[in-house]
Phi, psi and omega in degrees: 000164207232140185227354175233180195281107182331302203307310197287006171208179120308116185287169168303305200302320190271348167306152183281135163314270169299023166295124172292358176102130146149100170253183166269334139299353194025052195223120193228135182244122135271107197284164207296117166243046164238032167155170182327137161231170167051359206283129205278145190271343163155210197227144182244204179238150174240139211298329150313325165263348157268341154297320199284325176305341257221301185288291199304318190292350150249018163048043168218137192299291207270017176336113069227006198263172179268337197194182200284313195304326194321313205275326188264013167271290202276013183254006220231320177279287172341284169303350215219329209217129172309164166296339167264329168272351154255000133327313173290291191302284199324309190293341198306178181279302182318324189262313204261000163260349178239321196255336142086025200286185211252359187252154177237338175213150168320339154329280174313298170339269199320314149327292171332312170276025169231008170274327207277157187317154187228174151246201191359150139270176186234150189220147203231125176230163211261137178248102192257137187274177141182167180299027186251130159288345172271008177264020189278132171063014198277204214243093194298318181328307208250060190223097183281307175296093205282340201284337172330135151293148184158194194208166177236149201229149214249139173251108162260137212219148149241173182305040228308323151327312178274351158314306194287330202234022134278329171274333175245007173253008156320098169264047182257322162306350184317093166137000195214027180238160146236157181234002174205163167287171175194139164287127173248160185212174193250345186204148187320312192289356184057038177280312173265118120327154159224106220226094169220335164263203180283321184284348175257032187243181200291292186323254159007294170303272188349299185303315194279345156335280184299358181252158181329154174285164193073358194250157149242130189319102176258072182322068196307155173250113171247170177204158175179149204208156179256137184242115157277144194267347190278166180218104149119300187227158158110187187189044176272104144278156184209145170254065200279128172292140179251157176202106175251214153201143168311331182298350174305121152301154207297316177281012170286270196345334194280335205262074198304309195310329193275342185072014166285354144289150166217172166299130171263324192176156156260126192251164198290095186299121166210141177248053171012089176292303181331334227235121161316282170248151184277327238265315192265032151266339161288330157283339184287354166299259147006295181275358158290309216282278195317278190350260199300002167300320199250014194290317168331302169312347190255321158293309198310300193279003167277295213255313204121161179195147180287114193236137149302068191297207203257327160283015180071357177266158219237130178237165158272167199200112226224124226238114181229121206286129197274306175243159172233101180273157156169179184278194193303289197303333168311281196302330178284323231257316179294306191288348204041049177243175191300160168278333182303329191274170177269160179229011159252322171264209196242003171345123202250156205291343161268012192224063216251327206264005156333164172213068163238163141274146155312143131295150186310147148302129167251142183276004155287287229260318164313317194286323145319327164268343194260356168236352141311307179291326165287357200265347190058065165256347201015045167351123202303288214333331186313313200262304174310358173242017160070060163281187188193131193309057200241089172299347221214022193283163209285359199270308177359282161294353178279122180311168127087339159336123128222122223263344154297327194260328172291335180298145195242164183269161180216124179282323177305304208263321185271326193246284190297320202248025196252286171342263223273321187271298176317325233219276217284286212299320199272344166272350158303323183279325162293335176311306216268304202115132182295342185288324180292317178326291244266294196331298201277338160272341166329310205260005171315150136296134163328132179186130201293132177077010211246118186275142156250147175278097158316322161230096314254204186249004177305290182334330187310125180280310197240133195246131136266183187275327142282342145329299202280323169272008157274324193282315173311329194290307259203340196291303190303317181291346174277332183250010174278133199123298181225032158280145191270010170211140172327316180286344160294320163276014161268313168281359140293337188278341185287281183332307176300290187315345184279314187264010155282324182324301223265010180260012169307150155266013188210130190242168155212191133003314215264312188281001186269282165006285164313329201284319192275335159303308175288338159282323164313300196293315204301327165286316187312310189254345194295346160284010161278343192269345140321274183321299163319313182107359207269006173215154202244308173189161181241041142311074165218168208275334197249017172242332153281003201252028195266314201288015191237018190284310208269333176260348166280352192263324178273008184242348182203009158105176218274171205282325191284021189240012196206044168244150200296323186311356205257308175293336152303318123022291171276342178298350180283299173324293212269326212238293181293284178304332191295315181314288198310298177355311212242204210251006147112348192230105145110031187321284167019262218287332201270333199269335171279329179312310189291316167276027159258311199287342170296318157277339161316333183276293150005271142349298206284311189296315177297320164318290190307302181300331158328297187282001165287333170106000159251125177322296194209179197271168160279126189283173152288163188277348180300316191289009177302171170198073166244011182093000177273160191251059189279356169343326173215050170282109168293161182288094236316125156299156178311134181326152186023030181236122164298338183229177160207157176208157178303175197294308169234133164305120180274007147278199144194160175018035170326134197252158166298330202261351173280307190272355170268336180288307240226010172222006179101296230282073193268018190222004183302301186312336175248356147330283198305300161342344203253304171319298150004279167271012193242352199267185211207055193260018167098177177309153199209105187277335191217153171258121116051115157204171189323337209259347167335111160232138195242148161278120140297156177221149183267353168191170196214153190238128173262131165299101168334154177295148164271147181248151190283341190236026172249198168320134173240044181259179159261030170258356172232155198222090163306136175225185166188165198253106166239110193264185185195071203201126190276173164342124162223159197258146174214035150129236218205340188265347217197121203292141173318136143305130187276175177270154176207130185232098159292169167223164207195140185275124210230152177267160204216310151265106151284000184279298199257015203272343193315293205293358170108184161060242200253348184299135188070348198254168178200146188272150163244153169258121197276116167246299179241129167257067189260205168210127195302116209292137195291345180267025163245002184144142222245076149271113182262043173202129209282181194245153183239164164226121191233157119315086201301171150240162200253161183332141191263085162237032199213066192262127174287078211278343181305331173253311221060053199218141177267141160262120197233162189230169165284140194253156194234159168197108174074018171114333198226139192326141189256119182239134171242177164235092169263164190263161200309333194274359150283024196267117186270319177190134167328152158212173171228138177229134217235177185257156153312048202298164169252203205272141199079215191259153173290168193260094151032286174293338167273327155291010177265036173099338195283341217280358169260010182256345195242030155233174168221318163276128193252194177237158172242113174267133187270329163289007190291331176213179152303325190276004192282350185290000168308349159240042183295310214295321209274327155326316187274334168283346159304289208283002158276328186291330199290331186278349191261192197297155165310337181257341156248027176273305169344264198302328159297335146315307183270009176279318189307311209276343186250344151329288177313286170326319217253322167308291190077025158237164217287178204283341207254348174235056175229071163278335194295305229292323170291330200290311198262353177243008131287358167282307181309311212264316131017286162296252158062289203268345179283325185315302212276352175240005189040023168216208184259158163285154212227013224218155185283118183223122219274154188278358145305327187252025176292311167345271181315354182283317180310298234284289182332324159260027175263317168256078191276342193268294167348340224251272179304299209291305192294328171307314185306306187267009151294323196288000000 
């Protein structure tokens, strides 16, 4: 039986018997095979389908509304317009005379919208404090002295049960659940993992292990961040709880518009005066509230509960909490350790900048200790292990549990604004000086989607988390030149590749792998920065918690589906607007009211498209929260068309002697001419000449390559923009458009584009985007005119970067003309700054005509990533001595020729020329490498130097 969404994968089972292991998905699943899972209990109704019964028996579709204008009138006020002010409107003469709706005031509205179906109610319970930590919350009934101080505080709560079964009995989710776990792999043989969803992680078998045969997982996610809800003035806060479940895929969950999250509750802001200390009486607060938040989940999670799933089939379904997001200060506040502590090991508080692992926080043995210490037993373990007096915590009792292994890494809070913005940046920045800093990034080049900073990031105030992956895009090219020692740009080049690693959406063996390389360089160089004066020592919490990345990704699945950004997000939902709602006073009750009716509109609208013959409404692409910065992303092109360009040119009729002054393109004419004559465009009535005029476009929009470590649904379609166009004027008001010629990885040998990777291709400089005139020939796809740059053979390993340079003949630009569907992908190509002040003409705008060597920044996207793997492996050949980097080059390189299969689907090829480098390096050092050597395979590595001649001889002579 199939229990997760076929599209995403190939099953094992269903491979062709003569498949070589090499799909073009490299997605191979396997399903749980150590017993019954998911097993369905009989077929139920799901409340979309009892709504529709509901209707026809009152024959009227859009009930409790008369018609369809009625219901989009009032789902068009809900959304967009305060109560009072549609209180105003619903009275006007115009509305009640022409459009006549079945509500007449905001009253009447608000009733009409409190018939439709809701999901939880929300309930409000009173918490009485007093200065005791065991008074949290005691039994007000058996409370004789009412007069005691203390204050009482409101836990607004939903069911979490019912959370669960509103989520998973959604049949706008149909097709976009999983109900069991399954292992995925990259190859028939299932030698390489793969790791991206929940269902494909560790935790999920395991959990499904331990449980009745037949039963199912409902992996809860929770998250909770404390938020101000005030602007500007004021000290309103709100803590609002989040609650999703893994069977969902990452990419529903990422998307606030699909609604896989819902509020689980507010827990209670106070800053308890009655308290001696506030700090542990807000966590014994924050673990009562949770207790009884989540006490339901703990029979659910024992015994099951009958769940109506999203396919109308009926599970027992056993709802276990998997993950915990939150920031550092969460995670402390949750595991009940000191913020000084790791809140997933035992790490010890002086030794956090290590580049060792720990042993794990255990969830027994903790809990044990933490009720020794209430008991005045004080176990050493309390204090060596930086605990804090919270006796009662809420995890405790949750079946099935283990609340070290749920925290989860946070990429948003640990990396961009932890890492990378507190740290990496501000000791680059006393390194380099802000003023040189601010230069280089001025003089950065133009790139779709790229913020420039004009005036450099010193000036900056305020940093989000896209702000910090525009700077990231762009940072090693800004500082290469002007780190005064090499090991500083060995450790920024570790540190990025550490933090694009861990934003794959898709992981396997081989990038994990990597990831723990780059964190290895990243400890290897990180004492230069010592040395330098600009750090003192790397105790710090968000440089220990990187070691804990590779096991969170293999227990519960790649990162972007557990990032704190999901929760920020929702606080504009969940949180900000319910505030803006209300009248600012006693908000709480006024802020739950307003989001049930919200959801109730909500419901009602995924019904109706149900019942319309749509899963759901389309979100916008604005409401993703996978962290990508798609903001000015153009839109998805048509099902089988590569490119797109406007409709009319916005050139129009262009003279030859126009595109050589004002696009460069002195050499067009015998491009073309040359093209001409090798193409194979029909009868060619005339040649090419000066009096000659093209229509132009000034950009062109291209599909991207599918990347193997990005999304592996089909519902999203990478594009991108190249643009090509000189200086235009825009009036007397409005600053001139500068000129832009991108550049792009274009294919140049299709012959040899076969083997993959960087093979056929070579970068151009995009100069004309035109259309071939009909009395030159019947082409119905314009054509480009470009610049070559020459073969990317030239990798910088001291940067991680190919270096190109412009190719020339006889002095003059080497220009070809190819047709528009090779332009394969954008590139940034960043200049080759040097040592000293930036060069003048390059902050005016200039720098890609006064410099001819660039960098190929490998950072500007993801997609720039077609070679990444074939980079790492250049910067591993690059560390040994010259004479077996050879000979493992030419071992590689003939490997490669004898497979003939392209790079991004060679797992066998790599899998075998890490064994070659492998010998390779014990024959000439007699000892292990030390170098990426995937960590799955160290076994096999032992066997390989116990039969080494044996070994080395059948290798040699296969090769």
């Amino acid at each position: 039986m199939d229990y997760a969404p076929r599209s995403y994968a190939a099953r094992v089972e269903d491979a062709d018997d003569e498949d070589d292991g090499v799909s073009s998905s490299s997605r191979y699943a396997r399903e749980y095979n150590e017993g019954p899972a998911a097993d369905v209990l009989g077929k139920g109704e799901t409340a979309f389908e009892k709504m529709k019964e509901l209707q026809d028996s009152r024959l009227i579709t859009y009930s409790p509304f008369e018609d369809r204008e009625d219901w989009e009138l009032a789902q068009w006020l809900i959304d967009n317009v305060n109560q009072r002010a549609a209180d105003e409107f619903l009275k006007l003469p115009v509305t009640r005379s022409r459009l006549r709706p079945s509500y007449r005031s905001n009253y009447t509205f608000m009733k009409v919208i409190d018939k439709l179906p809701t999901g939880p109610e929300w309930r409000c319970e009173l918490v009485h404090t007093r200065g005791e930590f065991e008074d949290i919350g005691h039994d007000q009934e058996r409370d004789e002295d009412h007069t005691m101080e203390g204050e009482e505080v409101e836990l607004w709560v939903c069911d979490p049960v019912a959370c669960v079964r509103e989520l998973m009995g959604n049949p706008a989710f149909d097709g976009e659940i999983a109900y069991a776990p399954e292992k995925v792999f990259t190859d028939l043989h299932g030698t390489t993992r793969r790791y991206d969803e929940m269902w494909t992680g560790d935790w999920w078998w395991e959990t499904q292990r331990r449980l009745p045969s037949g039963s199912t997982v409902a992996p809860v996610i929770l998250a909770s961040d404390k938020t101000e809800l005030s602007r500007f003035k004021g000290d309103k806060n709100a803590w609002p709880v989040y609650l999703s479940i893994g069977n969902l895929s990452k990419e529903v969950r990422r998307q606030p518009g699909r609604h896989a999250s819902v509020l689980l509750g507010y827990l209670p802001v106070s800053k308890l005066e009655s308290f001696d200390d506030n700090s542990i009486g807000r966590q014994h607060l924050f673990h009562y509230c949770m207790r009884r938040m989540l006490r339901p989940l703990v029979d659910a999670g024992r015994n099951g509960v009958e769940l109506v799933c999203a396919d109308g089939q009926i599970r027992r379904v056993f709802p276990i909490l998997a993950a915990y997001i939150g920031d550092h200060p969460e995670q402390c506040l949750v595991a009940c350790c000191a913020e000084n502590r790791c809140p997933k090991c035992l790490v010890p508080a002086k030794e956090r900048g290590v580049n060792t692992r720990f042993p794990p926080r255990d969830h027994t043995q903790t809990t044990c200790t933490l009720h020794e210490q209430a008991t005045g037993q004080y176990p050493p373990n309390f204090v060596a292990q930086g605990l804090r007096p919270v006796f009662s915590p809420f995890w405790a009792e949750l079946p099935h549990a283990d609340i070290f292994t749920a925290i989860t890494s946070d990429i948003l809070h640990q990396l961009h604004q932890g890492i990378f913005k507190d740290h990496f940046k501000k000791w680059c920045t006393v390194l380099v000086g802000k003023q040189d800093f601010d230069a280089r990034f001025h003089a950065m080049p133009v790139f779709s989607g790229l913020r420039h900073f004009k005036d450099g990031i010193s000036k900056v105030k305020q940093w989000t988390g896209a702000d910090h992956k525009q700077v990231q895009r762009i940072f090693l090219a800004a500082l290469v030149g002007a780190a005064p020692h090499p090991d500083v740009i060995k450790a920024g080049s570790c540190l990025l590749d550490f933090i694009y690693l861990a934003q794959y959406q898709s992981h396997t063996d081989r990038t994990l792998a990597a990831l723990q390389q780059a964190l290895d360089g990243f400890h290897a160089a990180k004492d230069i920065f010592v040395e330098l004066g600009c750090r003192e020592h790397f105790n710090v919490p968000k440089i220990h918690s990187l070691q804990h990345y590779i096991e969170t990704i293999r227990s519960l699945g790649s990162l972007d589906g557990l990032n704190t950004e999901t929760s920020e997000r929702l606080h504009i939902d969940f949180a900000k607007k319910a505030y803006a709602a209300s009248n600012r006073r006693d908000y709480t009750i006024q802020m739950t009211r307003w989001l049930q009716r919200q959801e109730a509109v909500i419901w009602f609208s995924s019904f109706l498209a149900w019942r319309n013959g749509n899963k759901h409404p389309v979100p916008h692409p604005a409401d993703d929260c996978s962290g990508s910065d798609e903001s000015d992303a153009p839109p998805p092109l048509p099902s089988g068309s590569s490119y797109r360009v406007s409709k009319r040119p916005q050139f129009p009729r262009r003279t030859v002697q126009y595109l050589q002054e004002n696009h460069g393109a002195v050499d067009f004419l015998h491009a073309l001419q040359d093209f001409l004559s090798t193409s194979t465009l029909g009868h060619q009535y005339f040649q090419p000449n000066l009096n000659d005029r093209f229509d132009c476009f000034s950009n062109v929009v291209i599909r991207l390559p599918p990347h193997d470590y990005m999304a592996n649904t089909t519902s999203r379609d990478y594009t991108a923009r190249i643009y090509s166009h000189p200086q235009r004027d825009n009036g007397p008001r409005t600053p001139a458009t500068p000129v832009r010629f991108d550049t792009a990885l274009t294919l140049f040998d299709e012959e040899s584009q076969q083997r993959g990777g960087f093979h056929g291709l070579r970068m151009a400089e995009i100069r004309v985007i035109f259309k071939l005139p009909l009395h030159l020939g019947n082409c119905p796809h314009p054509l480009v005119y470009v610049h070559w740059f020459k073969s990317l053979n030239h990798f910088d390993s001291s940067v991680g970067m190919f270096r190109v340079a412009r190719s020339t003949q006889q002095r003059r630009p080497n220009a070809s003309i190819i047709p528009i569907h090779h332009l394969i992908q954008p590139c940034h190509l960043v200049p080759r700054f040097a040592k000293g002040p930036v060069n003048p003409c390059w902050v005016q705008g200039r720098v890609m005509t006064e410099t001819d060597t660039f960098y190929l920044n490998r950072y500007i996207d993801f997609h720039q990533g077609n070679g990444d793997e074939m980079i790492m492996l250049y910067k591993t050949l690059s560390t040994l001595k010259s004479p077996i980097r050879f000979i493992i080059m030419t071992h590689t390189l003939v490997m490669l020729y004898i497979f003939g299969q392209p790079w991004q689907h060679r797992s066998k090829v790599i899998f075998e020329v890490e064994w070659i480098i492998c010998i390779i390096y014990v024959y000439h050092y007699q000892t292990l490498p030390t170098i990426v050597i995937d960590t799955t395979n160290s076994l096999k590595i032992k066997i390989a130097i116990a039969t080494f001649n044996s070994t080395y001889q059948s290798w040699y002579y296969k090769i």
